[in-house]
N, C-alpha and C positions, 0 to 999 in steps of 0.2 A: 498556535498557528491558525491563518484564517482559512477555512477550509471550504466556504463558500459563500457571495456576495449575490443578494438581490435588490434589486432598485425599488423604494418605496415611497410613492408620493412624488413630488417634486425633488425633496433636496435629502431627505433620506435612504441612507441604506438600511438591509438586515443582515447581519453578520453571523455565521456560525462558526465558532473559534473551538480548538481542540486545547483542552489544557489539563496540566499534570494534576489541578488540586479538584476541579468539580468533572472531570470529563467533557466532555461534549455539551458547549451553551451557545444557544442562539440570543442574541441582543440587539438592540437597536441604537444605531451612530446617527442622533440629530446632524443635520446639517453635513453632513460627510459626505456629500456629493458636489458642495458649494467650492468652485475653485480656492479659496481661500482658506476652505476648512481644515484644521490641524488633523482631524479624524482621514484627508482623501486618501493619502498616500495606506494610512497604517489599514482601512478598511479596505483593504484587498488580499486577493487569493494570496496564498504561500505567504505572505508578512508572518515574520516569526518574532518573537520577544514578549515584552511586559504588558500587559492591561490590565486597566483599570476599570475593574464595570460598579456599578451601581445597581442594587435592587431596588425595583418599585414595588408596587401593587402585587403584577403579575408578570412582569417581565423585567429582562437585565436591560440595562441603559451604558454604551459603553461610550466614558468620559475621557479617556486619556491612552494613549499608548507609547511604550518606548520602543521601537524596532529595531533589529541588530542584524537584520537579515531579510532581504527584499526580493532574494532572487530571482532579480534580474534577466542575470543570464539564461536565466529558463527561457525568456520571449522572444529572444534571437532568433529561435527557429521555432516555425510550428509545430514540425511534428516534435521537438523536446515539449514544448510547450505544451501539447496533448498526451503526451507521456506524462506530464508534470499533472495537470488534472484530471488524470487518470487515475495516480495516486492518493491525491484530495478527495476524490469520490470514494476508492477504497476507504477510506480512512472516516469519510462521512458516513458510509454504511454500516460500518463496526461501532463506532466508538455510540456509547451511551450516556446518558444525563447522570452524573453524581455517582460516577465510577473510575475505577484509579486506572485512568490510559495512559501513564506514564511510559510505561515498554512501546506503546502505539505509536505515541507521540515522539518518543526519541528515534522509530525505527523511521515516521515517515522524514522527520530531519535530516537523518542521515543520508536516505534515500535521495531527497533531494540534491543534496550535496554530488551523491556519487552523479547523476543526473546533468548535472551545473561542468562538472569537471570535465567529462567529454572522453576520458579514459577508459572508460567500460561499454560496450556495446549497450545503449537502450534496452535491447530486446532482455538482454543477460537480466540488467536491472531489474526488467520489469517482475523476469521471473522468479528473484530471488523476495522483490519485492511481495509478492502474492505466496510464495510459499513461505516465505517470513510471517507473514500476517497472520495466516490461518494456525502456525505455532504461539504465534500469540493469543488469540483468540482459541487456542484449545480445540482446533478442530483439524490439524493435521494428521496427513494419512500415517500410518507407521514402518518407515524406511528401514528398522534396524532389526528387524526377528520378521519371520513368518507369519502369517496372520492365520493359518492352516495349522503349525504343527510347531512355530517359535522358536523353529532351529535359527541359527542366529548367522548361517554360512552357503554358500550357495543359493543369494538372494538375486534371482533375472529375470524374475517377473513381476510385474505391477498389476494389481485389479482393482479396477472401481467399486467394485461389488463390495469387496474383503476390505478395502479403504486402509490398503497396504500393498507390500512385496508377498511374494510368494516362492517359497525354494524350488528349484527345480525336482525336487520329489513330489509335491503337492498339486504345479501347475499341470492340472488336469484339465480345468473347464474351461469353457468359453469364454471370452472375454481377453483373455491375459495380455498383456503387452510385455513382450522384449525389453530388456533395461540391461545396458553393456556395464560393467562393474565401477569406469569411470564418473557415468552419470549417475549411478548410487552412490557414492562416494561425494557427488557433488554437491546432492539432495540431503545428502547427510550431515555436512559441511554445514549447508544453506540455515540448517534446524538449528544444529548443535553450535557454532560458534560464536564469540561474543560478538556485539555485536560493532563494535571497532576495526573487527576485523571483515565484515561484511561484505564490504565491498574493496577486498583488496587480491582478487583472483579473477582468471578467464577461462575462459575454455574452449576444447575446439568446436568446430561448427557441428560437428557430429552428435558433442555430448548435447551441445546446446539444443538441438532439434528433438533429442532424444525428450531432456527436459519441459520442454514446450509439449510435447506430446504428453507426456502424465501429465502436466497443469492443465491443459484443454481437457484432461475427463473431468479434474477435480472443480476445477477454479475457471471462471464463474459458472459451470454447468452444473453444477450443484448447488447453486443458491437463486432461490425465490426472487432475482434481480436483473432489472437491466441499468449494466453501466453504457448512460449515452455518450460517455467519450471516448470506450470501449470502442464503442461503434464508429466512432470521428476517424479514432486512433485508425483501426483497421481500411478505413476509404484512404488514410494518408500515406499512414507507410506500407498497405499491402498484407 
């Protein structure tokens, strides 16, 4: 999938494509900005499907692509549409050169899809989307034991500190946030289940706020980054 496009020269693009067998490549599409070039359509954001790239020298050269999925309907509205690069930047910050992103790559497809469909609350998406990732990427907090004492039952607290729950015996310090036993369960859900089944729940507004509340300690305040569409996203929808 193409996960970001910059203009080079006159009639070139650079592409950075997310794929299952090298990870994360950036390459260059001659002539791909030329109205008639076969490369216009397929060298754009979210284009999912086959490429063909070429190694040179020092850099890929991408010659051919077959696309099965244009998503489209992401551009209909802006704010899905910033929602939609939102995820592509996720997805460009993790993923790495000549490493197996294949779990990355099928979770942002997916994501887009549920995205496209219009059936799930954005917001929900966004957050299953972020707490999905960092499962992927090995750096989720731990929703299922204690991080104090790994009792595995009366978990209603969440600490950034502890980069977990914490039972109601242990929540003692500073910090702690509330978590009503629906939206651990949600969180739990969000971790543990395949990933077909991802996006096929809702929830109410209540757990949902709850959920947005632990992802704002963890996700992005915890990472060395600014996502600018992050920031788009926020002036659009609020």
């Amino acid at each position: 999938m193409v996960l970001n496009v910059m203009p080079i020269g006159e009639c070139d693009k650079r592409v950075t494509v997310l794929t299952k067998e090298k990870g994360k490549i950036t390459a260059f599409a001659k002539g791909a900005r030329r109205p008639t070039s076969q490369l216009l359509a397929a060298a754009s954001p979210f284009s999912f499907g086959e490429f063909e790239l070429f190694m040179g020298r020092s850099t890929y050269q991408l010659v051919k692509a077959s696309i099965s999925n244009y998503f489209r309907e992401l551009s209909q509205d802006p704010t899905t549409a910033c929602y939609g690069f939102y995820f592509l930047e996720i997805a460009d910050f993790y993923a790495q050169e000549h490493n197996d992103e294949k779990e990355l790559l099928k979770l942002l497809y997916q994501t887009l899809r549920a995205l496209g469909r219009g059936s799930i609350s954005p917001r929900l998406i966004r957050r299953v989307f972020e707490l999905r990732t960092l499962s992927v990427e090995g750096e989720c907090p731990d929703f299922f034991a204690c991080r104090l004492c790994g009792a595995k039952e009366g978990l209603s607290w969440f600490s950034p500190a502890r980069h977990g729950m914490a039972c109601n015996a242990c929540a003692r310090e500073n910090g702690f946030v509330p978590v009503e036993e629906s939206a651990l369960y949600a969180m739990q859900y969000i971790v543990s289940s395949k990933l077909s089944k991802l996006y096929t729940f809702t929830v109410s507004e209540e757990v949902l706020t709850t959920v947005e509340r632990v992802l704002d300690l963890i996700f992005p305040a915890g990472i060395s980054h600014e996502f600018h569409s992050l920031e788009i996203l926020k002036a659009i929808a609020g």
